[in-house]
N, C-alpha and C positions, 0 to 999 in steps of 0.2 A: 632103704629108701630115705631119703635127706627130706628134714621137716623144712617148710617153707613159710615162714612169718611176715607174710603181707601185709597185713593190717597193722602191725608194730612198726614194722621199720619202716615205712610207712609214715606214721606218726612222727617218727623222731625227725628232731630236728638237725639243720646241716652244719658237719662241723668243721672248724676251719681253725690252721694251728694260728695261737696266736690270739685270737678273737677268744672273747668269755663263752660257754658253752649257754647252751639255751636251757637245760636241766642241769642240775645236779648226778653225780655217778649213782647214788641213793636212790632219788625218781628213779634214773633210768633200770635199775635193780629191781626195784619192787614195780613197773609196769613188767619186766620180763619174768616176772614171780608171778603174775596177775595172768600174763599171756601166751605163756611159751611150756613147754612141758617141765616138769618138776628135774630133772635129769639135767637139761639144757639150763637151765638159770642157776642149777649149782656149776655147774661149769665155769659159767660166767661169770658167777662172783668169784669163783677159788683165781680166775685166770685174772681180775683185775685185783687180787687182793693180795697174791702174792707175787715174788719176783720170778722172771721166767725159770732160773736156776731149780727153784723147786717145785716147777708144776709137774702132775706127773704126767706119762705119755699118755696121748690119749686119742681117738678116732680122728679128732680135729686136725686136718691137716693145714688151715690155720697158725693152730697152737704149735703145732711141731715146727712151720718157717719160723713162727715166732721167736718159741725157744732157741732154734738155732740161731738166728740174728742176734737177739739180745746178747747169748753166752758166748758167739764169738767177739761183738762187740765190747765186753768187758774183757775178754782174755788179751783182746788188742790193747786195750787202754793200762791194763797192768803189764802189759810188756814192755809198753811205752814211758810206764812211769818206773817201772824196776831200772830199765837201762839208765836214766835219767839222776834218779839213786844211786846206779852200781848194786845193784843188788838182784839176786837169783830170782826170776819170778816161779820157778818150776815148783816151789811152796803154794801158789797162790792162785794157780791156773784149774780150771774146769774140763773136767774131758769134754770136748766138742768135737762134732764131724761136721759142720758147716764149714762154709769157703767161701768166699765171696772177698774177691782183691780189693772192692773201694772199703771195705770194714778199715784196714790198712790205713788209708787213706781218712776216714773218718776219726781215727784215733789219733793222728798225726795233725789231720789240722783242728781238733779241738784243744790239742793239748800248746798250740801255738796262741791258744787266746789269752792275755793278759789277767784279763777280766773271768772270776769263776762263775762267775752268774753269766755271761755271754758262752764261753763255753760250754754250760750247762744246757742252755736253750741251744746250742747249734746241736749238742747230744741229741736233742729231743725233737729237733727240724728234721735230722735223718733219719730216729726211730718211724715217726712219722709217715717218712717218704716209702720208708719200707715196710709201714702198717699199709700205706698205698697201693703198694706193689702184691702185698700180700692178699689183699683184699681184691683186687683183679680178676671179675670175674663171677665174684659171690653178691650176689644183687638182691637175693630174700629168703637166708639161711641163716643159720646158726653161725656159720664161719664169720659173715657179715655183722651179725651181733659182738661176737666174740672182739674182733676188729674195732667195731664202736665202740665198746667199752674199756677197748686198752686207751684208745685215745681220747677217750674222756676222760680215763684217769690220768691222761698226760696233761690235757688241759685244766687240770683241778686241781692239780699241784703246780701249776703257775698260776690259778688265780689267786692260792694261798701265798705263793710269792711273793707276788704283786702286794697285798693286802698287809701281810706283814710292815711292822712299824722300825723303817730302816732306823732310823736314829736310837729305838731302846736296843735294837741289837747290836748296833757299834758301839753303846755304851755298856753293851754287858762284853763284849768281845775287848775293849781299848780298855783297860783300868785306869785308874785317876789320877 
């Protein structure tokens, strides 16, 4: 039977890509350490802490569209960048059984942005859209936790973005 976290999620506040997050991914860790079962909050953190490549399998069937989105989403983009090289991607590819035709399509037009910081954020527009899709449906579980915290950890590595001090890092990147 699936636990049901009313009063947490609940609490939390609404997140929107793009906009600053109203907590920290930290906060929002330590109230699901405070409110949720000891089992579910390690989950939580392994799934926002590391990359979908090495989570393991697990009940969450969340985690599992997850993983699959993510890992085909990188096996696109290195197929995209190998051809572009000349060079064999079949070194560098993930086993995956996801499918999904616009992945294709997301790899293609990110790798059209001039700009790596734009292309980065359009990465993270469609992980998003299909944190959205994935989360369809899960309204006061664990799945829905899981969900918020991937996207809070999306949002928290663009306010570090943001925040960074563009001009010391063109001057460590340009030498003199």
């Amino acid at each position: 039977m699936p636990s049901y976290y009313t009063y947490l999620i609940s609490s939390l506040p609404m997140l929107q890509f793009a906009n600053s997050p109203g907590l920290t991914l930290n906060d929002f860790l330590n109230r699901c350490a405070e409110l949720i079962s000891r089992e579910d909050a390690a989950l939580i953190k392994e799934a926002v802490s590391t990359d979908a490549y090495a989570l393991k399998v697990s009940a969450s069937e969340a985690l599992l569209k997850w993983k699959g989105f993510d890992l085909a989403l990188r096996n696109e983009l290195v197929k995209a960048r190998a051809l572009r090289k000349k060079v064999d991607p079949a070194g560098f590819l993930r086993l995956d059984t996801y499918f999904d035709m616009n992945i294709t399509h997301i790899a293609q037009a990110a790798l059209r942005h001039t700009s790596i910081l734009e292309a980065e954020r359009y990465l993270d527009s469609e992980r998003w859209k299909a944190l959205d899709e994935i989360s369809r449906g899960h309204y006061f579980d664990l799945d829905f936790l899981l969900v918020y915290g991937l996207k809070l950890a999306i949002l928290e590595r663009w306010v570090k973005i943001e925040a960074a001090d563009k001009a010391e890092l063109m001057e460590k990147v340009i030498p003199d």
